[in-house]
C-alpha positions in Angstrom: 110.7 113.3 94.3 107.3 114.9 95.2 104.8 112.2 96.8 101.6 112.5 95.3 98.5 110.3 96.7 96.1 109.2 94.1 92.7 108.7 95.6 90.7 107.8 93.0 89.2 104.5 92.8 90.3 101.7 90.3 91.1 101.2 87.4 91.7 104.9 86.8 94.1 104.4 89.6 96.6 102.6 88.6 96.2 104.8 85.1 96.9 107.3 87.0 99.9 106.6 89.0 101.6 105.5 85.6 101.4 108.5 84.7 102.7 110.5 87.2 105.7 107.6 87.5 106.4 108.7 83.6 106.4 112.5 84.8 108.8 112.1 87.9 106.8 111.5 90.9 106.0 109.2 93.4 102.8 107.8 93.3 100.8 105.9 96.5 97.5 104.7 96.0 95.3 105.4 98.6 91.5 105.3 97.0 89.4 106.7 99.4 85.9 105.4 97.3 85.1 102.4 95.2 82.4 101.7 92.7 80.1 98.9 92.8 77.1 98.2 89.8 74.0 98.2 90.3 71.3 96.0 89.0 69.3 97.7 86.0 66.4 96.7 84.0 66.9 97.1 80.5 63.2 97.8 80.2 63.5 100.8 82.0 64.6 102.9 78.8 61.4 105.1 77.5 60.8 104.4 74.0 60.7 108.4 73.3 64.2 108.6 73.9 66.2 110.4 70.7 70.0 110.3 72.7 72.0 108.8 75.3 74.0 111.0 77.8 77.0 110.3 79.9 79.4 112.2 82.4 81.1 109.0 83.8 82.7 106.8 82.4 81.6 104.5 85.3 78.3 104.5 83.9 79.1 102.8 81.1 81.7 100.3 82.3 78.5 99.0 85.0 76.1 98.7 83.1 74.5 95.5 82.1 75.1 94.5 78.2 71.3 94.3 77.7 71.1 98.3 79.0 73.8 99.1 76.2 72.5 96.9 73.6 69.3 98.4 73.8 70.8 102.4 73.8 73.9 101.4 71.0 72.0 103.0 68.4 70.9 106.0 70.0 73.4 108.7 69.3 75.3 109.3 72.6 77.0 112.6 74.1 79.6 112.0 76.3 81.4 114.7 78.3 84.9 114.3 77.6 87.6 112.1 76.5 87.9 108.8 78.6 84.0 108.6 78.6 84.0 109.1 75.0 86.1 106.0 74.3 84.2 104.0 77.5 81.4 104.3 75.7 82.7 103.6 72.1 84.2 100.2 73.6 80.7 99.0 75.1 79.4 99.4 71.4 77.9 103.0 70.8 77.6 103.4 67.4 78.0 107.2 67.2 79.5 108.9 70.0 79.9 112.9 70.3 82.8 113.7 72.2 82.5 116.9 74.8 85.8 119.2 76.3 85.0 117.6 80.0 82.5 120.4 81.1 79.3 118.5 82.0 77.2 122.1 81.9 78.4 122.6 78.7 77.6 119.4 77.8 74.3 119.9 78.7 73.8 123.3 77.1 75.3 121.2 73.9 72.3 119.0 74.3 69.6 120.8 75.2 70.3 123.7 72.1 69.8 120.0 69.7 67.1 118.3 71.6 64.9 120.9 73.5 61.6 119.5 74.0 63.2 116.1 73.6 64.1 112.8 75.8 67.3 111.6 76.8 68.6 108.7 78.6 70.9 109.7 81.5 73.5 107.2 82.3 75.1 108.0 85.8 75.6 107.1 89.5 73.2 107.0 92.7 75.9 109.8 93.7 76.1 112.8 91.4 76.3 116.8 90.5 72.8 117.3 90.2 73.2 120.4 87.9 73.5 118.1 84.6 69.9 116.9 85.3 68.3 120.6 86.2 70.4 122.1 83.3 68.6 120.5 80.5 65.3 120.0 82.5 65.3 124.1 82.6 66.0 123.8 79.0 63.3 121.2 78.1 64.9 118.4 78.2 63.2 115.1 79.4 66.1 113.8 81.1 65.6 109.5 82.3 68.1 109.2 84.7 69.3 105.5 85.1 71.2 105.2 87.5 74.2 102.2 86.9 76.7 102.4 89.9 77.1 103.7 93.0 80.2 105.3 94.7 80.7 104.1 98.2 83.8 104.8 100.7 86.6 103.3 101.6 87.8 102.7 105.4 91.2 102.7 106.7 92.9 102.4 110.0 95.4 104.4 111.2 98.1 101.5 110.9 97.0 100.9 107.7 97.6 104.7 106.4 101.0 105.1 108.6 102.4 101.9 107.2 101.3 102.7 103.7 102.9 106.3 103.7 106.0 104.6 105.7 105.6 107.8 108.4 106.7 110.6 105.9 104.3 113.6 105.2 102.4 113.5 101.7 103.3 116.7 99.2 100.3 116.2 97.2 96.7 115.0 97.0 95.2 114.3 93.9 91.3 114.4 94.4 88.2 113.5 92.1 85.7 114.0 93.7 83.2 115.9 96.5 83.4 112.4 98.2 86.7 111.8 98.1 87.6 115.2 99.4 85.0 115.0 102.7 86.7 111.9 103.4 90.1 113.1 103.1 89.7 115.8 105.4 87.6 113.6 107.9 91.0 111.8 107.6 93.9 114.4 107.7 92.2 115.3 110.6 93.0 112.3 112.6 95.3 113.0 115.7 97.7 109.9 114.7 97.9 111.3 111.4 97.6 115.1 111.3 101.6 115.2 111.3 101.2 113.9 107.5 99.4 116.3 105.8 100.1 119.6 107.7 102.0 120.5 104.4 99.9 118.9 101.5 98.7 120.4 98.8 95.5 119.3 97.5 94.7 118.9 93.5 91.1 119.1 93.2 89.2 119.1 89.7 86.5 121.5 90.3 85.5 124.1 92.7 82.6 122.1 93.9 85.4 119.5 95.2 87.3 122.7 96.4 84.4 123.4 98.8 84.6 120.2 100.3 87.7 120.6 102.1 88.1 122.5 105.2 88.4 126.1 104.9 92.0 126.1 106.9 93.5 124.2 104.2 92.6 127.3 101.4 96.0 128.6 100.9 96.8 125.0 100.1 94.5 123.8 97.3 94.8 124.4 94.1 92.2 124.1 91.4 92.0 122.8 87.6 91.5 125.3 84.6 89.1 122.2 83.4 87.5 119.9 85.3 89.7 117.3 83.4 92.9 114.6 84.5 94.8 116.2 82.0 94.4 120.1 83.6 94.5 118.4 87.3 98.5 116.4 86.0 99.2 119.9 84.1 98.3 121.6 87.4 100.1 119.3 89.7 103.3 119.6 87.1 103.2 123.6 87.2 103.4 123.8 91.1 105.9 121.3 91.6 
C-alpha cells in the first residue's frame, strides 16, 4: 500500500485522506500551512460592483456573514467545483460554476464584464495573474482579501514519529507554499533518508517550480489544476 502524505491544510484534509483510504492508499496528514481569517469590513465593497469572483474556497468559508450578505445577490463566478458549492452554502444566490482554471475564469469574466467592477474574494497569499488578467481586460477588479495562509512548523521528532521511520512514496501538494516548505524540509539531514524516493503530486506548474530542480524526474504534474486530475494522476502512476 503506497503512502501518500496529504499536506494540505484542514478541512480539505481529512476530505482528502478519505479519499484516497476509499482508493487503496495510505494516507498521513502532514499540513504544511494553515488558514487563519482575517478581519473585513463589509463597507469595503464598491457600490459599482456588478459580480463577485472567487478562486478559493477559503475565501468564502472566512469571511464574515455581513461581507456575504452584502455580495449574496451579486451574481458570483467561481472557479471550479468545491468553491462553487462553498459559495452556494454561505448564501449566493446565483453561482456560475468554472472547470478549475482561474485564467480561464478570468477570460470568462472579463469577455461579460469588460469595463465593469468586480469584487475579488481571495487570500493575502495568491497567483497574482487572476487580478492582471481581467485588469488587462478592463476589468475593475476590488480585491478583498479574507484569509491568510500561514506555515506550519515541525520538528524532526515530530515528522520521524509521525512517518514511524519509513520513507514516504507520495506527496500530494497544493500549493507554491506548501511546496517551498516541503523541500526546505526533505532537505533536512535527519530526514533526507525519507523522501530520497518520493514522488511529488503537484497541481500546477507554478507549484512544479517550487521544488528543487534535483527532484524533476520525480514530480509529476496535473492535466487540470484540479483534486480530481491530482487523485487521477496519483492513481495512474501507482
Amino acid at each position: 500500500m503506497l503512502r501518500v502524505l496529504v499536506t494540505r491544510p484542514e478541512p480539505g484534509a481529512s476530505r482528502t485522506a478519505r479519499q484516497l483510504r476509499e482508493t487503496g492508499f495510505q494516507p498521513i496528514l502532514l499540513p504544511l500551512t494553515e488558514t487563519v481569517a482575517l478581519p473585513v469590513d463589509a463597507g469595503v465593497v464598491p457600490d459599482a460592483a456588478v459580480a463577485v469572483a472567487i478562486t478559493s474556497a477559503n475565501a468564502v468559508r472566512h469571511a464574515p456573514e455581513e461581507l456575504i450578505a452584502t455580495l449574496a445577490a451579486l451574481p458570483c463566478h467561481a472557479v471550479g467545483k468545491r468553491t462553487a458549492e462553498a459559495a452556494r452554502k454561505a448564501g449566493f444566490l446565483s453561482v456560475s460554476e468554472g472547470s478549475g482554471d482561474a485564467e480561464a475564469l478570468a477570460d470568462s469574466i472579463a469577455a461579460a464584464l469588460s469595463d465593469k467592477a468586480i469584487v475579488y474574494l481571495c487570500g493575502r497569499v495568491r497567483f497574482q495573474g487572476f487580478e492582471q488578467r481581467l485588469k488587462t481586460a478592463g476589468v475593475g477588479v476590488h480585491a478583498v482579501e479574507t484569509y491568510d495562509t500561514l506555515q506550519v512548523g515541525y520538528s524532526d521528532e515530530t515528522i520521524v514519529a509521525l512517518l514511524s521511520s519509513q520513507p514516504v512514496d507520495a506527496v500530494l501538494l497544493y500549493s507554491a507554499k506548501a511546496a517551498a516548505a516541503m523541500q526546505v524540509l526533505a532537505r533536512r539531514p535527519a530526514l533526507q533518508g525519507l523522501f530520497e524516493r518520493t514522488r511529488f503530486f503537484v497541481l500546477s506548474t507554478r507549484i512544479a517550480a517550487a521544488l528543487d530542480d534535483t527532484a524533476n524526474e520525480r514530480i509529476r504534474i496535473a492535466a487540470q489544476p484540479d483534486e480530481e486530475a491530482l487523485l487521477a494522476l496519483l492513481r495512474s502512476a501507482s
